[in-house]
Structure formats: C-alpha cells, structure tokens
VEXBA-930172 format. One line per field, with one value per residue (C-alpha): residue in three letters; x, y, z. Coordinates in nm, 3 decimals. Example, Ala and Ser with C-alpha at 12.3 -4.5 7.8 and 13.67 -1.06 7.14 Angstrom:
residues 2
residu: c(ala	ser)
X: c(1.230	1.367)
Y: c(-0.450	-0.106)
Z: c(0.780	0.714)
//
This chain:
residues 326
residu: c(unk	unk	unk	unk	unk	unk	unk	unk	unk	unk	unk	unk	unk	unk	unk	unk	unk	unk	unk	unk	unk	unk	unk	unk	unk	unk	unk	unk	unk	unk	unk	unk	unk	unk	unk	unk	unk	unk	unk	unk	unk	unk	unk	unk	unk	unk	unk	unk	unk	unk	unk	unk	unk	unk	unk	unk	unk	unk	unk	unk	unk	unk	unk	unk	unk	unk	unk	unk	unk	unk	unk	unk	unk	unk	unk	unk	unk	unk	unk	unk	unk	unk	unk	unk	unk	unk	unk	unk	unk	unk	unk	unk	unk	unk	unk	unk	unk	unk	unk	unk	unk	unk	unk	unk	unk	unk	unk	unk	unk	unk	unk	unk	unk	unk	unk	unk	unk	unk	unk	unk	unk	unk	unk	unk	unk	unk	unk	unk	unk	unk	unk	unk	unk	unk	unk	unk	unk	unk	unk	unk	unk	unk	unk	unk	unk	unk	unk	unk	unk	unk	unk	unk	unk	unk	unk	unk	unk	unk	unk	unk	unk	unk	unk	unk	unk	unk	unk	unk	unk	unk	unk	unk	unk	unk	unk	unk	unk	unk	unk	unk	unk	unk	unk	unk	unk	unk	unk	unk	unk	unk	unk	unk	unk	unk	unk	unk	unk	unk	unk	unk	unk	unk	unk	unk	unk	unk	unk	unk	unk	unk	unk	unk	unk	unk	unk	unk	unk	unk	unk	unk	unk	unk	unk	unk	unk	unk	unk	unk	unk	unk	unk	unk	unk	unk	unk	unk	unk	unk	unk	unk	unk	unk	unk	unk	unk	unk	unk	unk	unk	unk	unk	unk	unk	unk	unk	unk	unk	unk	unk	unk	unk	unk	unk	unk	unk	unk	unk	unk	unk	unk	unk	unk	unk	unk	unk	unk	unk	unk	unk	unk	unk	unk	unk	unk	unk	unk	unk	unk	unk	unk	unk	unk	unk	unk	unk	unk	unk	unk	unk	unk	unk	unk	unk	unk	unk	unk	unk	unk	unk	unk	unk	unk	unk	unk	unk	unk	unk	unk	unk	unk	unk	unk	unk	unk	unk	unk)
X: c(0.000	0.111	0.263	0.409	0.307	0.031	-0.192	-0.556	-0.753	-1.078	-1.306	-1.680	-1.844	-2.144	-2.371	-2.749	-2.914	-3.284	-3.543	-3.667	-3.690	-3.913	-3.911	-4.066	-3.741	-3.535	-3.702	-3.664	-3.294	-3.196	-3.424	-3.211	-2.902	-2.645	-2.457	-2.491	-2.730	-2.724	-2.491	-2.622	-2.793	-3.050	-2.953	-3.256	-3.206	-2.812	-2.682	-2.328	-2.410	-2.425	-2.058	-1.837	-1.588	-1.335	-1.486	-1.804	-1.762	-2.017	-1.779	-1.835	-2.137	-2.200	-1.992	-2.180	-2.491	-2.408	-2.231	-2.568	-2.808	-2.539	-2.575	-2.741	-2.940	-2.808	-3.007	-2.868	-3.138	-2.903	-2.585	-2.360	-2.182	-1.890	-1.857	-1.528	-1.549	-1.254	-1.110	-0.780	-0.504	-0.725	-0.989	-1.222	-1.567	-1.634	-2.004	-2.256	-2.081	-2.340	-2.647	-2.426	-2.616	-2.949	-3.197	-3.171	-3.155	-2.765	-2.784	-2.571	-2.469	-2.263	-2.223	-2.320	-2.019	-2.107	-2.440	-2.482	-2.669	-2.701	-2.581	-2.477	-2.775	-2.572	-2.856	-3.207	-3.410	-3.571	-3.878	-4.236	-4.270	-3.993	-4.123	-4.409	-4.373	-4.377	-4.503	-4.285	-3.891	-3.867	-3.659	-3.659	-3.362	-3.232	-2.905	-2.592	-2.554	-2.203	-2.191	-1.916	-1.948	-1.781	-1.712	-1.795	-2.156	-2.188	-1.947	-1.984	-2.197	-2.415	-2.524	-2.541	-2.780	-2.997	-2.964	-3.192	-3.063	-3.274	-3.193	-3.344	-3.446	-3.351	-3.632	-3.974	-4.165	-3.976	-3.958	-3.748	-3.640	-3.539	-3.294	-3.153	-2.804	-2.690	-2.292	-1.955	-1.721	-1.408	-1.373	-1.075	-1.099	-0.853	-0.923	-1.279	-1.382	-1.567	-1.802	-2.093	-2.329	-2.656	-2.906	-3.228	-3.503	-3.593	-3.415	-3.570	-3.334	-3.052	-3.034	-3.057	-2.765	-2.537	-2.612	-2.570	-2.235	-2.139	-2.174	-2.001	-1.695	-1.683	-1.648	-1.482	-1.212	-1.236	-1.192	-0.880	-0.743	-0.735	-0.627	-0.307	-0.233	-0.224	0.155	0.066	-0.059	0.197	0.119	-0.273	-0.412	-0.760	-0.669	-0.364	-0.383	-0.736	-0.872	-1.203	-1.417	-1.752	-1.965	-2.313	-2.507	-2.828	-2.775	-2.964	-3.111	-3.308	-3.354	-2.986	-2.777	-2.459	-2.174	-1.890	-1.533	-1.187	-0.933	-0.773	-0.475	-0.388	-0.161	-0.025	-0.063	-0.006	-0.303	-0.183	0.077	0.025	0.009	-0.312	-0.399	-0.584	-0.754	-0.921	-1.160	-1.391	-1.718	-2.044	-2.141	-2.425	-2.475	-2.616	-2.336	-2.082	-1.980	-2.083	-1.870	-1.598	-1.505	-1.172	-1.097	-0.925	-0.910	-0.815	-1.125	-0.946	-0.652	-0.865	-1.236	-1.299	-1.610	-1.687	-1.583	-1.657	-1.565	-1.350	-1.394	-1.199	-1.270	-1.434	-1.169	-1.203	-0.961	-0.904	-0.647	-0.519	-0.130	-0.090	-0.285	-0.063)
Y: c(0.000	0.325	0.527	0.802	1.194	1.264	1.585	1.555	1.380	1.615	1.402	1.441	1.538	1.331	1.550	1.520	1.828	1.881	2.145	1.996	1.724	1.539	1.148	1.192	1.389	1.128	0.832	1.093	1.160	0.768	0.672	0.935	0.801	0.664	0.494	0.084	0.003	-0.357	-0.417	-0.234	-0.444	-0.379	-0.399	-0.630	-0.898	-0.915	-1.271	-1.455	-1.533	-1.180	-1.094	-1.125	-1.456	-1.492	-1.263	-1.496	-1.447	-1.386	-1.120	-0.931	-0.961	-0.867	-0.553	-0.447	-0.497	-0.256	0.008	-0.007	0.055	0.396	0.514	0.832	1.084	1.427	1.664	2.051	2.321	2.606	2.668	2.894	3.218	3.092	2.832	2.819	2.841	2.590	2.340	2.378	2.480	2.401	2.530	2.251	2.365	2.344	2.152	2.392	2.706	2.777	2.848	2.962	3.189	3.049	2.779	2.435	2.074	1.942	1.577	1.329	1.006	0.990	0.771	0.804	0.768	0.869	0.917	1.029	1.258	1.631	1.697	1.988	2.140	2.258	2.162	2.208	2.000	2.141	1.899	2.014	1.852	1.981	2.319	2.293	2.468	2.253	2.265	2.452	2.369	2.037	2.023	1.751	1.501	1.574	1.348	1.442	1.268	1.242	1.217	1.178	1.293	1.464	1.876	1.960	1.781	2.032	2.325	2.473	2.511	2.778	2.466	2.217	2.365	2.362	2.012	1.740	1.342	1.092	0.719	0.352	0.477	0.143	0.075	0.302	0.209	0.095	0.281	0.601	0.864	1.218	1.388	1.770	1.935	2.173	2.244	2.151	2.020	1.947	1.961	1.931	2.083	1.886	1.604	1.608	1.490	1.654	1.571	1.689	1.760	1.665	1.626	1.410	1.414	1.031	0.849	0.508	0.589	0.702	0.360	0.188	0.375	0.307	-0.075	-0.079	0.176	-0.059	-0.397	-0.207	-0.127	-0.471	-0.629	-0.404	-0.455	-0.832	-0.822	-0.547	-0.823	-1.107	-0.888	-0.775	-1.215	-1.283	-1.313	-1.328	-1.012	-0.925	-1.272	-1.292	-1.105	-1.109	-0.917	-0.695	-0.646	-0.675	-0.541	-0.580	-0.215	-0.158	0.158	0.245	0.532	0.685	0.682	0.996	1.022	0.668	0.413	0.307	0.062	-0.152	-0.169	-0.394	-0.336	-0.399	-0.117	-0.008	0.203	0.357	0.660	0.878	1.263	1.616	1.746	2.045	1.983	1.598	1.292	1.120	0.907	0.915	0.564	0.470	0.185	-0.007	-0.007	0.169	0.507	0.792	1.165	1.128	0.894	1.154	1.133	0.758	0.567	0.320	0.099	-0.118	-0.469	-0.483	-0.098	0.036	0.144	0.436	0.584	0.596	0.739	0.694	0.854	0.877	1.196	1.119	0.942	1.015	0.840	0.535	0.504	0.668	0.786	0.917	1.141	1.107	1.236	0.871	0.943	0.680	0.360	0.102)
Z: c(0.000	-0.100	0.237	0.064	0.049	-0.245	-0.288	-0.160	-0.406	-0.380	-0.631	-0.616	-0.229	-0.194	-0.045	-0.159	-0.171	-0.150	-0.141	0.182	0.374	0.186	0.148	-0.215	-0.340	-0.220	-0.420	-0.759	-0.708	-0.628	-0.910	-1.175	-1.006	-1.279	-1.019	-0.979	-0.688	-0.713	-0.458	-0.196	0.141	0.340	0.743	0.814	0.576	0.636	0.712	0.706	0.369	0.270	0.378	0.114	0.054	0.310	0.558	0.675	1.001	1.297	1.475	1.121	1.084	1.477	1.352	1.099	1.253	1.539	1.312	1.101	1.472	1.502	1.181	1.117	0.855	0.900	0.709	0.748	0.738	0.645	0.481	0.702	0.539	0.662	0.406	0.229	-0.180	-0.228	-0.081	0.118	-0.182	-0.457	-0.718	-0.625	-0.548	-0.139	-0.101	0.037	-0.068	-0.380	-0.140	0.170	0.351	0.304	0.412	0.212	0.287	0.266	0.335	0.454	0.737	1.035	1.335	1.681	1.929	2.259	2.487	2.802	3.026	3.112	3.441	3.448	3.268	2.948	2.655	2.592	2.336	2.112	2.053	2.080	2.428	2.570	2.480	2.641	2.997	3.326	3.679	3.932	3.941	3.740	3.465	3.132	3.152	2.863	2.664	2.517	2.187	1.980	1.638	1.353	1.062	0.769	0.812	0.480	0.600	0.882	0.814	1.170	1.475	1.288	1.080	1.337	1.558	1.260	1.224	1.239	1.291	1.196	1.384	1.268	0.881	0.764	0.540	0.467	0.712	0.998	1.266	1.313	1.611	1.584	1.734	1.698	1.667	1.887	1.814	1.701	1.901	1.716	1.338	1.099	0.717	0.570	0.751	0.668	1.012	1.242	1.623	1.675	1.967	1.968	2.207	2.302	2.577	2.511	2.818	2.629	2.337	2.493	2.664	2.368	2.177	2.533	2.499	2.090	2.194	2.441	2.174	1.905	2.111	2.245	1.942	1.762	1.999	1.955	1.627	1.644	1.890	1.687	1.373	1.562	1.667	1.288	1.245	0.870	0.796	0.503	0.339	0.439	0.140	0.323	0.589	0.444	0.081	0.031	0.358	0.362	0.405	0.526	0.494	0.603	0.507	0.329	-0.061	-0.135	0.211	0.162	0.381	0.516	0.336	0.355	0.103	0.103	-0.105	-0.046	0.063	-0.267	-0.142	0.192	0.134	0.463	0.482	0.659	0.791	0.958	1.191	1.211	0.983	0.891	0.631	0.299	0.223	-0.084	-0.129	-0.359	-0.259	-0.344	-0.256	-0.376	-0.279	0.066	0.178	0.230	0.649	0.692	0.871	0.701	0.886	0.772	0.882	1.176	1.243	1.587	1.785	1.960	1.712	1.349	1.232	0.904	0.717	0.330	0.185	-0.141	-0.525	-0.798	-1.159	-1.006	-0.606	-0.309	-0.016	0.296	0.454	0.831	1.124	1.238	1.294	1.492	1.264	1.102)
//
C-alpha cells in the first residue's frame, strides 16, 4: 500500500441536496441516479451469507450490525456564510458554498459515538414537548448525543444547531427517532472529520444507543485483537492487501444501506501539523453517503475514524487524522 506523500484527491463530495426534507425527493434523485445500486444491502435482511468470501464471520457480521443501529441521517437546514469556496489549496468547489447563507436541505450520514446525560444542565431539546412549559422547578432530563461525521456535511456550529438526525431509517416504514443538533465540538478541514453535539429528551433511546455503543466497542475490539495475533498479515491477502471495508449510510437520504469493497490504497498525509492518512476503497457510494462511517478490517477502535468523503472516476476515499494507525 502506498505510504508516501500525495496531494488531496478532492473528487466528487457526496452531499445530496434537497429542497426539503421530503421522502418523495429522495425516491426521484436515487431513481435518476447513474450509479450501480445492485450491490447495496439492506440492514434487516443481512446474514453470514451476505458478507463477502473470506470474511463470513459472525464477529463481522455482529460488527456491521451494530455500526448499522449507530448510523445516522443528518439533514442541514441552512448553509452557514462561513462556508469556504474551495477546498484547502485548490480550485475545487467546497459543497454547500453555492447556497451559503441560506436555508436548504444538505444531506448526509454519520455515526453516533457517545451518549450520556445532562448533568450539568448545558442543553435544551428542542422537541415540541420539551417546549411545552412545566409545573414549578422540574426540569426535562435531557441526553448528550455524539456524532461523527464529515465537516464539509456540517461546516460549523451555525449549521449544526440547525440540524436534524434521523436514527433507525432502515427501510420506509420501519420505525425512526429524531434527534436535533446543537454544536460543534471538534472539526478538521482537511481532515474532513468533524463531532458533533446533539441532544435528546428520550431516556428510552438514549439507553438503547449506550447498549448498541457498548456492543459495538466490544467487538470491535475483539476483532482489532485477533487482527493484531495474525503473524501473517503481510502474506494474508484477506486481511492486508485486500482489507475488507464496510460503509453504512443513506444513498440519497433513503432508507440506510450496507456496502462492502476492499481497501484499494492507503496513502499517509499532513493534515496540519500531524500525519493522517488518505484511504481509498472499492465499494459503493451515492450523494447522501458523504460522512458515513468506514469501517476497515481490523481498524483500531481508539486511534482511526474513518467517514466517506466522497468518489473520484476510479474510487471513493475518505480522509481522516489517524497518525498513529498502522
């Protein structure tokens, strides 16, 4: 795999943009979609037999599984002023910047990484319940919510606070919970990676996402484990030459899917004032996947997030700040 210094390869962002949040204007842009769909899964029918050759195994499919019940819809109500007009040293076009300063629908995925409650009183939820005034001195519970996702998804806190997360959209009619933006807490440009605050007043979901949070981690870990025992990893083409990858997201904010591919090339980079890494991978993306989380085979839980940034006429990359992942 190629380790050596290359320019930013700033292909095509795959934001989906919309008029509004409308389920209809979803179906019409996946249905005008060029792009092959075919080998895209739905989370509720996935089985060992849908994970690709040499990689039927329950710990994966325990993975994905998990990743899938974190996976989110962001759709951004507004496009902040702030939004830059290129990318970082180049004449590519920055997503968003064409209706900066105005109300639209920029849509894309990230993944939940952290829940817990507000102690301290720092958020408010936004729902129509919680606005709704209550009797003497009691106050909501209210949850903090993290979220990964891609910066040029939600540019700043401006945008994120006019957010709105959408949780279990894996098929029409399942069900689905809301959840609302509040700010940015950390967010790299060239990096492409940024966390997000969010919060809920549903104390039923917010256990939920700390038991799915707690399964992920557990077995992602597992998995990391036995990766790192393989004393063949140079000569074991499944697990260092053709890595497997997994990304889940919502292909023009539909219903979430899963995508399978193999890493393609993993090439290391300055961002800033420390290395990261640039990865590029085979496996199928639309606008509306851009932030989803990619996860690759044997990854390390706590020094690498990966999310889709977007495709050029060969691959789809994401670019991440992971100095420390081998």
């Amino acid at each position: 795999m190629g380790l050596g210094q290359a320019k930013f390869d700033y292909g095509t962002h795959e934001t989906a943009v919309f008029k509004s949040d409308d389920v209809a204007e979803a179906e019409i842009q996946n249905n005008e979609c060029q792009k092959n769909h075919s080998n895209y899964l739905e989370v509720k029918g996935l089985t060992l037999d849908s994970l690709p050759q040499g990689y039927q195994e329950p710990d994966l499919l325990e993975l994905v599984k998990s990743l899938a019940s974190l996976t989110v819809r962001i759709s951004v109500m507004y496009s902040s002023l702030e939004r830059r007009k290129f990318w970082q040293g180049t004449e590519a076009s920055y997503p968003g910047y064409i209706c900066r300063g105005s109300d639209t629908c920029l849509t894309g995925s990230g993944r939940i990484c952290d829940v817990y409650e507000d102690t301290k009183y720092e958020l408010t939820c936004p729902c129509s319940d919680c606005k709704e005034p209550m009797s003497g001195s009691e106050r909501r519970a209210v949850w903090h919510i993290w979220v990964y996702s891609a910066t040029h998804v939600v540019y700043n806190s401006v945008e994120a606070e006019k957010s709105v997360f959408k949780l279990f959209y894996d098929t029409s009619e399942g069900k689905r919970k809301t959840f609302y933006g509040v700010k940015v807490l950390w967010s790299n440009i060239t990096g492409d990676l940024c966390l997000l605050s969010c919060v809920t007043c549903d104390k039923e979901l917010a256990d939920e996402l700390d038991q799915s949070l707690k399964g992920l981690i557990s077995i992602w870990k597992r998995i990391r484990e036995n990766y790192k025992r393989d004393k063949t990893l140079e000569d074991d083409a499944r697990k260092y030459k053709d890595r497997i990858v997994v990304i889940v997201s919502h292909p023009h904010g539909g219903p979430k899917k899963v995508s399978f591919g193999q890493l393609h090339s993993k090439e290391r980079k300055k961002i800033g004032s420390d290395n990261g890494w640039h990865i590029n991978y085979l496996a199928n993306t639309c606008s509306g996947s851009s932030g989803a989380p990619v996860y690759l085979y044997g990854m390390d839980w706590f020094k690498s997030e990966y999310v889709h940034s977007g495709s050029n006429s060969d691959v789809n990359y994401s670019t991440t700040w992971s100095p420390e992942e081998k």
